[in-house]
N, C-alpha and C positions, 0 to 999 in steps of 0.2 A: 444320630443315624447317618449323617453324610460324612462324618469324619469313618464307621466303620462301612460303610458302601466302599469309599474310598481304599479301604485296608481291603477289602474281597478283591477290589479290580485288584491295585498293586500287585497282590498274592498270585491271582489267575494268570497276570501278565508275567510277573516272573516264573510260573510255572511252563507256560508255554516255552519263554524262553533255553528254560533250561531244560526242556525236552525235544529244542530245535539244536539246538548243542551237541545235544548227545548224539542226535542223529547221526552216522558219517557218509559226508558225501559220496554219491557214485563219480568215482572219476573215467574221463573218456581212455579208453586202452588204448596200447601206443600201436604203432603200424607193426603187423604181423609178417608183410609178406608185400612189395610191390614190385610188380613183372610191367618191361618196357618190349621185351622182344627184339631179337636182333638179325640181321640180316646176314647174307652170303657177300661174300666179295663182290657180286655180280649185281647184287638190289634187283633179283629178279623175284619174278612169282613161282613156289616152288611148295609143295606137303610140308605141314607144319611137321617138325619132329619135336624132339629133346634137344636139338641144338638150335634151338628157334628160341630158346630160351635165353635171358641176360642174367639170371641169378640160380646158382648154383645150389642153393639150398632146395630149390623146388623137382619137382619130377612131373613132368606134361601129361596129362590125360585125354585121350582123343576117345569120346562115344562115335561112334557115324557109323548108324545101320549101313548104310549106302552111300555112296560118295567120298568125299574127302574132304579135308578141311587145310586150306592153302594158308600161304604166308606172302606179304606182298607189304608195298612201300619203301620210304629212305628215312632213313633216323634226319633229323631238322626239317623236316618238310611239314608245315603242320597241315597243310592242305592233304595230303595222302601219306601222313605217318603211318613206319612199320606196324601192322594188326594182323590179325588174324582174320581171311575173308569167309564164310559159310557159304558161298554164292555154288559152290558145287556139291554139297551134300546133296543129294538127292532123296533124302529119308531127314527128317529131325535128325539135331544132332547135338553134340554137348562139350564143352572144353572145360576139363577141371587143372586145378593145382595142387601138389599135394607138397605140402613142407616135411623134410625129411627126419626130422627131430623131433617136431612137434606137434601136436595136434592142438585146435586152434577153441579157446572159448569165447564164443562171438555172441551168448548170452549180454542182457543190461542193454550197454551200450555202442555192443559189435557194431559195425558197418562196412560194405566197401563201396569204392569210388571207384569209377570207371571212365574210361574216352570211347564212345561209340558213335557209329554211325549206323542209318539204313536204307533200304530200299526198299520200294512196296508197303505192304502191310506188316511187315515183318517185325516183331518183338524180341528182345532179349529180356528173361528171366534168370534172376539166380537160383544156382543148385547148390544144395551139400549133400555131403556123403557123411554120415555118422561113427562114431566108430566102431558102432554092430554091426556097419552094412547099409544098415537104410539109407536109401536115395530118397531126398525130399526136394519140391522145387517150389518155390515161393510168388504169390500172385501178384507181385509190383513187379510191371515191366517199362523198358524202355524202347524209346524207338524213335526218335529225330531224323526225317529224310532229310532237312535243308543241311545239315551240317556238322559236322564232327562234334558232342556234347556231351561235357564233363557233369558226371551226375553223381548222387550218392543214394546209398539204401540202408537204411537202417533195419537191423533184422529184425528186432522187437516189434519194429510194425509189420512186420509180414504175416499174412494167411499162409499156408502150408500144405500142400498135397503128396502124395507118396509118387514116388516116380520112379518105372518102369527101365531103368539105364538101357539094358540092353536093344530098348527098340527107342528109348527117348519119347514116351508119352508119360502122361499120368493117369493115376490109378486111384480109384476108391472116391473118397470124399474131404474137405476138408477135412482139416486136425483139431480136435481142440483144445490142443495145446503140442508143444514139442524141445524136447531137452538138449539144448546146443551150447553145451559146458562141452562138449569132446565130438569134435567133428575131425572128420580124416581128410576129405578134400571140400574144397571151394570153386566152383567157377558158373557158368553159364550156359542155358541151353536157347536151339532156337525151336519153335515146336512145329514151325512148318518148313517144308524143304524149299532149298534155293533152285532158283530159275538160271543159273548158270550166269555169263558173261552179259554187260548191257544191263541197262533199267528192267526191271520185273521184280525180286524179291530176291534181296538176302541182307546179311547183318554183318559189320565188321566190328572190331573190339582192339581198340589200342593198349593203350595204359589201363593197370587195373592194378588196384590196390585194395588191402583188404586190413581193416584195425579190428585187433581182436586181445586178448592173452592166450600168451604162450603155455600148454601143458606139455610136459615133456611125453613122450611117449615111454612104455613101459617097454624094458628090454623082452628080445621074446625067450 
């Protein structure tokens, strides 16, 4: 009896094994897209454009019912690195990325990373845009008043709401569930407006990186 006990376990043990085997691992996708921002000859504060940009594969997207969305700091200053400031939106407002070639699969293991700061009560949430259209915005936010903080998000952990671009709220009810194998852009919204210049509320965004797979986009 314990010589065939013995033969069940052995058996079940090499069964498991050879169904851990077969498994294939999920691996982490490589960096899709990372934006540093880059300044005027002058490192003054000035409207974020398309040439606020450091990498030329992307195309800048500005949401701002109201206000504007500024560009400020110096490249190696890490006390007030080049970001983008919200502190003058006066309405909610959103800054996406869009890569020019590809659209991006941030299903599994997507994440991005990011350098923020803020002030007040102020949060940063990420956004995507899908590539039917739908704007969705994700309910893990950041927001560190003491200090510029390198953070990550993983999208697989996110809840999901539909969001309204043109006026930068959101809409309906969670989701339960949402397909982000083909997303058109990426980036960040703030959902309450800035308090302009000086302590009160707004959000900056340095560095942001975003790891995903690359889908090509379909010619039109």
């Amino acid at each position: 009896m314990r010589k065939r006990s013995g033969l069940l376990l052995a058996l079940a043990a090499g069964s498991v094994f050879a169904a851990r085997a077969a498994e294939s691992p999920i691996s982490r996708p490589p960096l899709f897209f990372r934006e540093v921002w880059q300044q005027t000859p002058k490192n003054d504060e000035h409207p974020a454009t398309q040439a606020s940009l450091s990498s030329r594969a992307l195309e800048l997207k500005l949401y701002v019912p109201a206000g504007e969305v500024l560009l400020t700091g110096k490249a190696g200053n890490e006390n007030n690195p080049i970001h983008v400031w919200l502190g003058m939106c006066a309405s909610p407002c959103a800054v996406a990325f869009r890569e020019r070639d590809h659209l991006a699969d941030l299903s599994q293991l997507g994440r991005l990373r990011w350098n923020t700061k803020m002030s007040g009560f102020h949060q940063l949430r990420p956004i995507v845009k899908l590539a039917d259209g739908t704007w969705l915005i994700g309910d893990a936010a950041t927001g560190s008043t003491r200090d510029w903080l390198v953070s990550e998000v993983s999208f697989a952990d996110l809840r999901w709401m539909k969001l309204d671009i043109a006026r930068v709220v959101t809409t309906g009810t969670l989701l339960p569930s949402v397909d982000l194998t083909q997303v058109d852009e990426i980036g960040f919204a703030d959902l309450m407006p800035g308090s302009g210049h000086g302590p009160g509320g707004w959000s900056d965004v340095a560095e942001f990186e975003v790891y995903a797979r690359a889908v090509p986009r379909k010619s039109p």
